[in-house]
C-alpha positions as CSV (number, residue, x, y, z in Angstrom):
1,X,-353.0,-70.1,32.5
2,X,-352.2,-67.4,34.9
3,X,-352.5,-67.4,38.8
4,X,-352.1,-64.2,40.6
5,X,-350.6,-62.9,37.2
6,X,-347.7,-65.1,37.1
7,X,-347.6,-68.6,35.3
8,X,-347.8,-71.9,37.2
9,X,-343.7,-72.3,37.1
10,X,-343.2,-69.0,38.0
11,X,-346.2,-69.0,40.9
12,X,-344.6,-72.3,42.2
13,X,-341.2,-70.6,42.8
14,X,-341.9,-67.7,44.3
15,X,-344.4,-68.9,46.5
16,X,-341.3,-71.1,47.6
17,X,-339.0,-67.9,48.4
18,X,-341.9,-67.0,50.1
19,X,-342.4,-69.5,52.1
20,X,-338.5,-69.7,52.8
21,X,-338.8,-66.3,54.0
22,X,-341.1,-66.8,56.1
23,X,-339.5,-69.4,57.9
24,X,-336.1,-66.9,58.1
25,X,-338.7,-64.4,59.8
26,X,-339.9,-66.9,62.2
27,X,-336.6,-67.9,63.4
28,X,-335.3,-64.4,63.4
29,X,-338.4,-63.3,65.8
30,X,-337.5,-66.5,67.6
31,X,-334.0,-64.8,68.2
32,X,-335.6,-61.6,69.6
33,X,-337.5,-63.9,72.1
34,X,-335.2,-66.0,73.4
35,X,-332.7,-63.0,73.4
36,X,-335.3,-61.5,76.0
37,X,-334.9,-57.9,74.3
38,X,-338.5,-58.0,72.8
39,X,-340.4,-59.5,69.4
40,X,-342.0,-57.1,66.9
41,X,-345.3,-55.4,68.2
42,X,-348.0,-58.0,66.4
43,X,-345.9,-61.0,67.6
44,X,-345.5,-59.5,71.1
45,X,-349.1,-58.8,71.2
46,X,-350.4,-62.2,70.2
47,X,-347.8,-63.8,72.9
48,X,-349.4,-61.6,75.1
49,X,-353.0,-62.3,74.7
50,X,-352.1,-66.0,73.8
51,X,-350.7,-66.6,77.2
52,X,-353.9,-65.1,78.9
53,X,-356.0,-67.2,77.0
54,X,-353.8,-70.1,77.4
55,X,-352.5,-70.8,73.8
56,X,-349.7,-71.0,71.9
57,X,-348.2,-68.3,70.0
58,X,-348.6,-70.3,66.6
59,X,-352.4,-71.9,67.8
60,X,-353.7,-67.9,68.8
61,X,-351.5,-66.1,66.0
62,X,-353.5,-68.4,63.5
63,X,-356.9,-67.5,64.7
64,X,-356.2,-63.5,64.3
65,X,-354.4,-64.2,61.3
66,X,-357.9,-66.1,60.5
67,X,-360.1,-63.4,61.3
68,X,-358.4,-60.8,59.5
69,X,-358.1,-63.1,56.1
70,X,-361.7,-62.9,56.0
71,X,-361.3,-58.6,56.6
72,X,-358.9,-59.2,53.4
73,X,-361.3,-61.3,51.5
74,X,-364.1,-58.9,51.8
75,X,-362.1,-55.4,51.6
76,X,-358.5,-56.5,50.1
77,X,-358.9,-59.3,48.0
78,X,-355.6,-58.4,45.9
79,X,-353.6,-58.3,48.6
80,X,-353.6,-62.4,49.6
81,X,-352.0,-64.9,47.5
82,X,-350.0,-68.3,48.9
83,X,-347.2,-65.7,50.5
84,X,-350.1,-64.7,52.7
85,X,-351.2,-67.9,53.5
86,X,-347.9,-69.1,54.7
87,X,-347.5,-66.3,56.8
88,X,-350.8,-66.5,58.7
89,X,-350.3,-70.4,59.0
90,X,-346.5,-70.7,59.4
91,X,-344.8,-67.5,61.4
92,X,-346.0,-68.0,64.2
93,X,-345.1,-71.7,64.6
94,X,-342.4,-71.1,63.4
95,X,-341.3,-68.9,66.3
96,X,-342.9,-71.2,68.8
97,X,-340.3,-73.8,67.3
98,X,-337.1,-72.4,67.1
99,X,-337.9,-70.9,70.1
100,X,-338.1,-74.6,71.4
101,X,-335.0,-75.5,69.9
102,X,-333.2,-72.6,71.3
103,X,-334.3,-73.6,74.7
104,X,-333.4,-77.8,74.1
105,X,-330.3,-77.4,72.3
106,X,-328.6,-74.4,73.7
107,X,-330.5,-74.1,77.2
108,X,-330.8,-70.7,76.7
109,X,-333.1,-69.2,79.5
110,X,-331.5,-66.1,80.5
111,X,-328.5,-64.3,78.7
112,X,-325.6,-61.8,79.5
113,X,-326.6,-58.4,78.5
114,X,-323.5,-58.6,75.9
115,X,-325.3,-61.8,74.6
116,X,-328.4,-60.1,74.3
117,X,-326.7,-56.7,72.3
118,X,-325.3,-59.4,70.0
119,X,-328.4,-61.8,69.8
120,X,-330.6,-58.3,69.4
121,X,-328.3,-57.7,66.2
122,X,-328.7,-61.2,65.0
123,X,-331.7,-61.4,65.1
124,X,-332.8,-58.0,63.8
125,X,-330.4,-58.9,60.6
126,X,-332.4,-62.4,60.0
127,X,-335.5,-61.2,60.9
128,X,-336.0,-58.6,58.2
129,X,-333.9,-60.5,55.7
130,X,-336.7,-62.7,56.2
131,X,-339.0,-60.4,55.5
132,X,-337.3,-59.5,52.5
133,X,-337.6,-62.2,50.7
134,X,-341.6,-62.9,51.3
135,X,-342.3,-59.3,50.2
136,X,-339.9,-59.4,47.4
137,X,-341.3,-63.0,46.4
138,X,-345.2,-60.4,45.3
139,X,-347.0,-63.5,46.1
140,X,-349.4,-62.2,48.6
141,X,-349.0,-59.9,51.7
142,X,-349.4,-61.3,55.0
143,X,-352.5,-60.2,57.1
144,X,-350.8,-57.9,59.8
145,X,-349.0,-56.4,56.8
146,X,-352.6,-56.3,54.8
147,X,-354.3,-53.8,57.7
148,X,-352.6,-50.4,56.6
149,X,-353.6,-50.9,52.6
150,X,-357.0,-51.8,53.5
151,X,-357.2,-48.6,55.6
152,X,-356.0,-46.7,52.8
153,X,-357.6,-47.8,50.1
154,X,-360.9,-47.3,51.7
155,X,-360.2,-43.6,53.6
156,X,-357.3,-42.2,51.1
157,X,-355.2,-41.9,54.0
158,X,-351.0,-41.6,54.0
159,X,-350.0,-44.9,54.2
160,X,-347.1,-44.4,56.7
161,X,-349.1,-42.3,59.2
162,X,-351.5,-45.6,59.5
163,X,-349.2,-48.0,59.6
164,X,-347.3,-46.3,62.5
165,X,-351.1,-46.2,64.3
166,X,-351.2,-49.7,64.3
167,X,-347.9,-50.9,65.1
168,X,-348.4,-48.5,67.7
169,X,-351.7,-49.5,69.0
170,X,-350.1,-53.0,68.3
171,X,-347.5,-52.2,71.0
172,X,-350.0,-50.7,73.0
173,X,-351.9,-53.6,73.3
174,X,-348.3,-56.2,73.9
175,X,-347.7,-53.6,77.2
176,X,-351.3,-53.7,78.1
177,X,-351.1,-58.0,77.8
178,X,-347.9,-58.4,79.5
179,X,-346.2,-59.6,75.9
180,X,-342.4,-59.5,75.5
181,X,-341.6,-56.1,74.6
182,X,-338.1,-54.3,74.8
183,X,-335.4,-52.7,72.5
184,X,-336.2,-55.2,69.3
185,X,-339.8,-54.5,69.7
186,X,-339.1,-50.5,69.0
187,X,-335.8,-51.5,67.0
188,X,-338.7,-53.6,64.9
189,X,-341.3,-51.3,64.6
190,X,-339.7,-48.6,63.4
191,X,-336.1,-49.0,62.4
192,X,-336.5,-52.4,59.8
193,X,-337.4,-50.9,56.9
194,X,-333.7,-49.8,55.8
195,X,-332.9,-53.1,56.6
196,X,-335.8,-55.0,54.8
197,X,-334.5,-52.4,51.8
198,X,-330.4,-53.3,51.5
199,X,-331.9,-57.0,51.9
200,X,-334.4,-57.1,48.5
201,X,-332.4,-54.6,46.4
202,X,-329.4,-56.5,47.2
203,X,-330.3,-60.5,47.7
204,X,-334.1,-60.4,47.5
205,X,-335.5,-59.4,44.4
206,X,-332.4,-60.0,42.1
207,X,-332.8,-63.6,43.4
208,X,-335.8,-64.3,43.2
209,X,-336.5,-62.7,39.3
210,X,-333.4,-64.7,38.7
211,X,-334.9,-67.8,39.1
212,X,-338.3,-67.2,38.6
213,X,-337.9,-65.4,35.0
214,X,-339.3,-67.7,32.6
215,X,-336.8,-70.2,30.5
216,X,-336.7,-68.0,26.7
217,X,-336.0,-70.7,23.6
218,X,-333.7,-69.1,21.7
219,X,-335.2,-70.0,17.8
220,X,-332.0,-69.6,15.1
C-alpha cells in the first residue's frame, strides 16, 4: 500500500530527512536571531506579531501555520504530507529552542559586528541546508512554502513574481510589527535559493534516494 505515492519504508524515511531538516532550519533561523542580523521574512513576521500578542514564536507560528493548513486542505491538498506537518508544528519551536540554548550556554546577548558577519554566514549556510533536505525529502511542502502554488494554480500566475509578493508583503508586515529584520532577512529572502540548490544536488537528494530506494532481491 502506497502513502503519498511512496511505500510505507520509503514514506517512513523520508519523512525522517524531513523532519531532520527541519530541525537544521530551526537552528539555522535560531542563528540568524541570536546573531541580531535578522530571521527570514515569515519567521520575522510571526516574532513580530507573536510578541504583540504575547506568545511565543513556536505557540503563534503554530496557529498561522494552523490556519493556512486548512487554506491547503481546501485549495492545495497535494501539497501537505508529514514534511509539512513537521514544519508547521516543529520550526518554530525549534527556533524558540536553540535560541534558548544559545542564550544559556553561550550567553550570547549581544555580539561584535565581526561575530555577527560570521554568525550571519553560519547561519545562512545551516539554514538553507536545512531546507534542503525537507524539500528534497518530497514529503510535503510546508504552509508558508504552500501560499505561492496555491496562488498559482488557481490564477495561472508566474510562480516567482508571487512568491517575491509575499515574502515581500511578509517583510512588510515583520517592519510594520517590530520583528527582527536585518541583512539575513534580505540575505533570506532573496539570495537562498543558490544555496538551497548546491545543498540538494550535492548532499540532499543523492542522500536521501540513497537511502530511501527500495532494497531489490537479486533472483539468480
Amino acid at each position: 500500500m502506497k502513502i503519498l505515492g511512496y511505500q510505507p519504508r520509503e514514506l517512513a524515511i523520508r519523512s525522517g530527512f524531513a523532519l531532520i531538516g527541519v530541525t537544521i532550519q530551526g537552528f539555522g533561523a535560531a542563528t540568524l536571531r541570536v546573531a541580531g542580523v535578522g530571521v527570514d521574512p515569515y519567521s520575522a513576521a510571526n516574532i513580530g506579531v507573536g510578541k504583540l500578542l504575547g506568545m511565543s514564536l513556536g505557540i503563534y507560528q503554530l496557529i498561522i501555520n494552523a490556519v493556512i493548513l486548512i487554506a491547503m486542505l481546501l485549495w492545495g491538498r497535494k501539497y501537505i504530507g508529514t514534511g509539512s506537518v513537521f514544519n508547521m508544528v516543529c520550526v518554530g519551536f525549534f527556533i524558540d529552542l536553540f535560541t534558548a540554548i544559545y542564550h544559556d550556554q553561550f550567553h550570547l546577548t549581544k555580539v561584535s559586528l565581526p561575530v555577527e558577519i560570521v554568525m550571519l554566514i553560519i547561519g545562512t549556510l545551516i539554514f538553507t541546508f536545512g531546507a534542503s533536505f525537507y524539500m528534497a525529502a518530497k514529503v510535503g511542502t510546508s504552509p508558508y512554502d504552500g501560499i505561492s502554488p496555491m496562488i498559482v494554480d488557481h490564477t495561472g500566475w508566474h510562480y516567482r513574481p508571487v512568491r517575491l509578493v509575499q515574502d515581500i508583503s511578509f517583510l512588510g508586515l515583520a517592519l510594520l510589527v517590530g520583528g527582527p529584520v536585518g541583512i539575513g532577512t534580505i540575505v533570506t529572502a532573496f539570495c537562498c535559493g543558490p544555496f538551497i540548490v548546491f545543498w540538494d544536488e550535492k548532499i540532499g537528494s543523492p542522500l536521501i534516494e540513497h537511502y530511501s530506494r527500495p532494497k531489490v532481491t537479486e533472483v539468480e
